[in-house]
N, C-alpha and C positions, 0 to 999 in steps of 0.2 A: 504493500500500500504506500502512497505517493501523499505526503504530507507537506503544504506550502506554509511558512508562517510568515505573516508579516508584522513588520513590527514599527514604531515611532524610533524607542529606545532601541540601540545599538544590541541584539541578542547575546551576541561574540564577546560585550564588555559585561563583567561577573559586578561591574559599578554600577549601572545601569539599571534606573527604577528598583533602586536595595537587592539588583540581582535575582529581579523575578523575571526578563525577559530568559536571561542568561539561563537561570533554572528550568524555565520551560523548554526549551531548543536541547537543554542536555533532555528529559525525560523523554522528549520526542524522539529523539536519535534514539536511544535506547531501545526503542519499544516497535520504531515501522523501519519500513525495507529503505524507505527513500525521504530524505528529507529537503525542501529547496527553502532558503531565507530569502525575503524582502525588508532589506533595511531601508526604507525610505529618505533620500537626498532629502539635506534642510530648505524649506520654502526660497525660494528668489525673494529677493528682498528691494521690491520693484520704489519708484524715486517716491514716489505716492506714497505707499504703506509706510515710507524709515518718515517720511514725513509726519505723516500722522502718530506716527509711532514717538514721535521728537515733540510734538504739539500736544497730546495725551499725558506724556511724561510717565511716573510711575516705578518703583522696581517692587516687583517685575514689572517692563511696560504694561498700561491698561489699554496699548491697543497690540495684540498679538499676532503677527503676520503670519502665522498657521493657521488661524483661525477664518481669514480672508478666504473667498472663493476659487480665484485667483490659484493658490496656494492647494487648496482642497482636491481642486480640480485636480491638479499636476500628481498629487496624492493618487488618485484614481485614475488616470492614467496611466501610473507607474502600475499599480495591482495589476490592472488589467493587462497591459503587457507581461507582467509575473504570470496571470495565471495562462493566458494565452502560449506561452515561451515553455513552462514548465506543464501544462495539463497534468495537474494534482487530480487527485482522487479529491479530497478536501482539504480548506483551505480553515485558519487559525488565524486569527487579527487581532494582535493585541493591542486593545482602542479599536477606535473607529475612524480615525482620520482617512483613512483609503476608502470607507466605504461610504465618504459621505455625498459623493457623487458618483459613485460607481456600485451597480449591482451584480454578482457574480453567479455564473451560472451552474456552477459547483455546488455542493453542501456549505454554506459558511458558517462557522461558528465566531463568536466576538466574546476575546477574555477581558477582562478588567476588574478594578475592584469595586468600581463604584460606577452606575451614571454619568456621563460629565458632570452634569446641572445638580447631583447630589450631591455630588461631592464640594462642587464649589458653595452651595447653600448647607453640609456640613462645616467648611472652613471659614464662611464666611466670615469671621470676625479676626480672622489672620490673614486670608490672601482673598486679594479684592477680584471681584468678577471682571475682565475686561468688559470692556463695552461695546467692543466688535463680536459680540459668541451668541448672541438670538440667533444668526443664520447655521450655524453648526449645530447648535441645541434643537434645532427643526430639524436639520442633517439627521443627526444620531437618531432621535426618534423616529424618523422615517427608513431607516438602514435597519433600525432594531424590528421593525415589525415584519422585514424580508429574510431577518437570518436563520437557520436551521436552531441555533441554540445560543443561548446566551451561557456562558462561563463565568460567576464571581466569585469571591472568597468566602461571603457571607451571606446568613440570612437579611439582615439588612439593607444590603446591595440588591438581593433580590427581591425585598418586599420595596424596593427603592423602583425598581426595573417594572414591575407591575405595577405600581402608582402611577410612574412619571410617561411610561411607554406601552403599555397594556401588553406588554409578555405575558403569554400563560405561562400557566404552574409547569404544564410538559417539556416549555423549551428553555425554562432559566435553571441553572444547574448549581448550585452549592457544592464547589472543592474549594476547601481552605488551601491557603498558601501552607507551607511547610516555612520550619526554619532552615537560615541561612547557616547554622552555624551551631553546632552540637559536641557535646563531648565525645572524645574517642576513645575513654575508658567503657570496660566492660560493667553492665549493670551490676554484678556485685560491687565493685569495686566504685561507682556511682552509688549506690545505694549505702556501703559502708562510709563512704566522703560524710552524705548527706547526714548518715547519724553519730557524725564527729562535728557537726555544727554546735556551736557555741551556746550553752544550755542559761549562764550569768548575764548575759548582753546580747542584744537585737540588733542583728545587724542588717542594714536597710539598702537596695541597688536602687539608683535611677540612671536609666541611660537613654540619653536623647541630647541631640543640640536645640532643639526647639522650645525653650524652656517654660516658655509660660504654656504654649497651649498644651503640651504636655504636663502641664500639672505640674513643675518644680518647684512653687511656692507654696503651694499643699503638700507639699512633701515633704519639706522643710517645717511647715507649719506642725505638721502630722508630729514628727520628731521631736521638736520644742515638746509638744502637749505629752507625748510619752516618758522623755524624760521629768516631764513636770509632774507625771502620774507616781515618780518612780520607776519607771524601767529605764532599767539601762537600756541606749537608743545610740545608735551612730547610723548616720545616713554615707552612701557612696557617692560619690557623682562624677557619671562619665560621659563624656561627650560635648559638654560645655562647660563655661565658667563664668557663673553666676553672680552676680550683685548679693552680698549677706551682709548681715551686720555682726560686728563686732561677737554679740551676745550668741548666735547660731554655728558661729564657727568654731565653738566648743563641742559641739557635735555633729558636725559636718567636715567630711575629706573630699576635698576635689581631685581626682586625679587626672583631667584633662583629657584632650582625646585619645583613645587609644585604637593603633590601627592592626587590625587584622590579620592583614599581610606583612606585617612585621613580628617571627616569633616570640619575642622578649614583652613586646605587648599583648600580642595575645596570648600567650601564658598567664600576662596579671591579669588579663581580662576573666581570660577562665577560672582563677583564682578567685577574681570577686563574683563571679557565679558562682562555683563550689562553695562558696562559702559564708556569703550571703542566706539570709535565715528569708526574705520577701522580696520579689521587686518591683517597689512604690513608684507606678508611673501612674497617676492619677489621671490622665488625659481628661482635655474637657471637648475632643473632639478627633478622631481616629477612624478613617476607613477601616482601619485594618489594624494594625501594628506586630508586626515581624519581631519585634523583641518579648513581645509576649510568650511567641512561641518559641522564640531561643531560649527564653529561662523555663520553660516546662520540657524540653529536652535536656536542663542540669539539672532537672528535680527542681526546681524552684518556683514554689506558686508565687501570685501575681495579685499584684491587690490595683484596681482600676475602676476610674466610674464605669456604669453599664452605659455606656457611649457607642454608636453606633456601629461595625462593625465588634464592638471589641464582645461581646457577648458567646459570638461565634469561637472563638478563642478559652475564655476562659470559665468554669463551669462553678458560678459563684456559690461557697461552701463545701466544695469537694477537691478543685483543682487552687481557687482561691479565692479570694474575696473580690465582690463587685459592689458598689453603692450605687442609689440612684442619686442622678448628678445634681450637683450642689450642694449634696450631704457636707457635713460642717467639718474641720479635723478632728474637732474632739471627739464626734461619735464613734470616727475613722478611727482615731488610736485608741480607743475605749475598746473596739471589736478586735482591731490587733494584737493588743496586750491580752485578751482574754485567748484567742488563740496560740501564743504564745509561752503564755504558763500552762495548759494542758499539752504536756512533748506529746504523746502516743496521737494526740487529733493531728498536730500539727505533722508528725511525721509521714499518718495514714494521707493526709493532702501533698506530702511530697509524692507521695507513691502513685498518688492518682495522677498528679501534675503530669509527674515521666508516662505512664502509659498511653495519658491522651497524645503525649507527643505518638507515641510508637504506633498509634492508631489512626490518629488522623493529622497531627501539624508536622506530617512528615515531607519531602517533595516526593517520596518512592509512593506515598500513599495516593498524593497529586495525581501523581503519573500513571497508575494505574487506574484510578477515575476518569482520567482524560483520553487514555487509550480506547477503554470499555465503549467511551461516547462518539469518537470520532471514527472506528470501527464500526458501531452502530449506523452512524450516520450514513456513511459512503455504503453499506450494506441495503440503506432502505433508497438509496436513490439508484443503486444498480451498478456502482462502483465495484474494486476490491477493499473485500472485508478487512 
């Protein structure tokens, strides 16, 4: 079977949207005989649009030249010579930018995490809507009511997809994204880690650059209130470096960003997973969040509001704690500290955290959902299975 994907993000770069195109293109290879990529060339950036784009102002501009017709077109264009060039059994888009003026006459399926329009009315009080995106927002909705299947991560995305676009229930599919990044020790030896965590002192992970809409200030706040409860409380913080005051930096470590693909970083990184007892990323607005599922692949549950995608993720009172959003710190570190002095609950929600990875925030899990569907698909249109 003959598998086309096309993509916005670079698939070949493992940087590239947190490494979910990246991940997708590996499961794919894995799984069918043949695979072709369409990385789509950046928009021309015609005298017009950097105009308007300069007159809007904005970071990010609020006038986006991807966004432009112009731009969309040449999008669909390029697919359509992809699918034409390549004759795929089916075809895989992540986004919609190709399909907003172009309809394909293959099986198409469309991944993402979100809606456009959801997502940016999820963010909206962090990243502003341009002002050029009504013509795409009717795009998408119109491209979603021709595709074979929609692909999101969450239930939310999908109850997002039937609101915004009237998907049926048949053709919007719930695969969670997997994490990017997992411990290589063996589950005993995990499992043993996790019940050598620190029984006298709470130790607390946040990892994000984005620091308020992820919840940093809650998190810090949360910490204040626990050691004020009496628990020993130390917060981590990685990924950015935050504005504190004097009086919080008694219980707060920054250690700045740490990268990945450097072993010496990520060794501490996976150290303050191992060994981290939560990790408090409060979000007050989350498609998705891929760190979530990186700490239930260390054993580590996750304490976050029930914000939109994040639900899908983490399974509140068994994998970890969820609040409904706005809940206050103190009730937050009231609930914490209470699951923290019973070890045997807290360690049975390690136990759970890891499995749910092993079960579903895996990419092998991904990838074999995704197989299942797009096997399916090219089977009912007369394709190879």
């Amino acid at each position: 079977m003959h598998v086309l994907l096309a993509s916005f993000d670079d698939p070949t770069d493992p940087h590239a949207w947190s490494g979910t195109p990246h991940a997708v293109l590996t499961q794919l290879q894995r799984r069918f005989e043949r695979v072709s990529v369409l990385h789509y060339a950046p928009p021309r950036r015609t005298p017009l649009h950097l105009a308007l784009r300069l007159l809007c102002g904005g970071k990010p501009p609020w006038w986006q030249i991807w966004l432009t017709p112009p731009a969309l077109r040449r999008f669909g264009d390029e697919l359509k010579q992809a699918v034409e060039r390549h004759q795929p059994d089916v075809l895989l888009s992540i986004s919609s930018q190709g399909l907003a003026y172009y309809q394909p006459d293959v099986p198409n399926y469309m991944l993402t995490d979100a809606p456009w329009i959801a997502w940016m009315q999820a963010y909206k009080g962090y990243w502003r809507k341009p002002v050029n995106s009504a013509n795409f927002v009717a795009r998408e909705a119109k491209a979603a009511k021709n595709l074979a299947g929609l692909v999101v991560c969450s239930d939310w995305a999908r109850d997002e997809a039937q609101r915004l676009y009237g998907i049926d229930a048949a053709r919007a599919h719930v695969l969670p994204f997997g994490a990017n990044w997992a411990p290589t020790t063996s589950e005993e030896a995990l499992r043993a880690a996790v019940r050598e965590r620190a029984s006298d002192r709470l130790e607390l992970l946040f990892v994000g650059r984005d620091w308020l809409r992820k919840g940093g200030d809650i998190a810090v706040e949360v910490t204040r209130r626990l050691n004020g409860a009496g628990v020993l409380a130390r917060l981590n913080i990685v990924g950015c470096d935050p504005p504190l005051s004097d009086a919080d930096r008694q219980w707060v470590q920054i250690h700045g960003f740490l990268d990945r693909t450097r072993p010496e970083q990520a060794a501490r990184l996976a150290e303050l997973f191992a060994s981290s007892h939560l990790l408090l990323m409060p979000t007050r607005a989350e498609c998705y969040g891929l760190s979530y599922c990186e700490a239930a692949a260390f054993a580590l549950p996750a304490v976050s509001y029930a914000v939109h995608g994040v639900p899908t993720i983490i399974d509140d009172d068994r994998t970890g704690l969820l609040f409904a959003p706005g809940t206050d710190a103190s009730a937050m570190a009231a609930r914490i500290a209470t699951l923290f002095a019973d070890r045997s609950r807290y360690l049975a929600m390690c136990d759970d955290a890891r499995a749910r990875y092993r079960e579903r925030l895996n990419w092998d899990a991904f990838g074999d959902a995704l197989e299942t569907l797009l096997r399916s698909g090219a089977a009912k249109a007369g394709g190879q299975p």
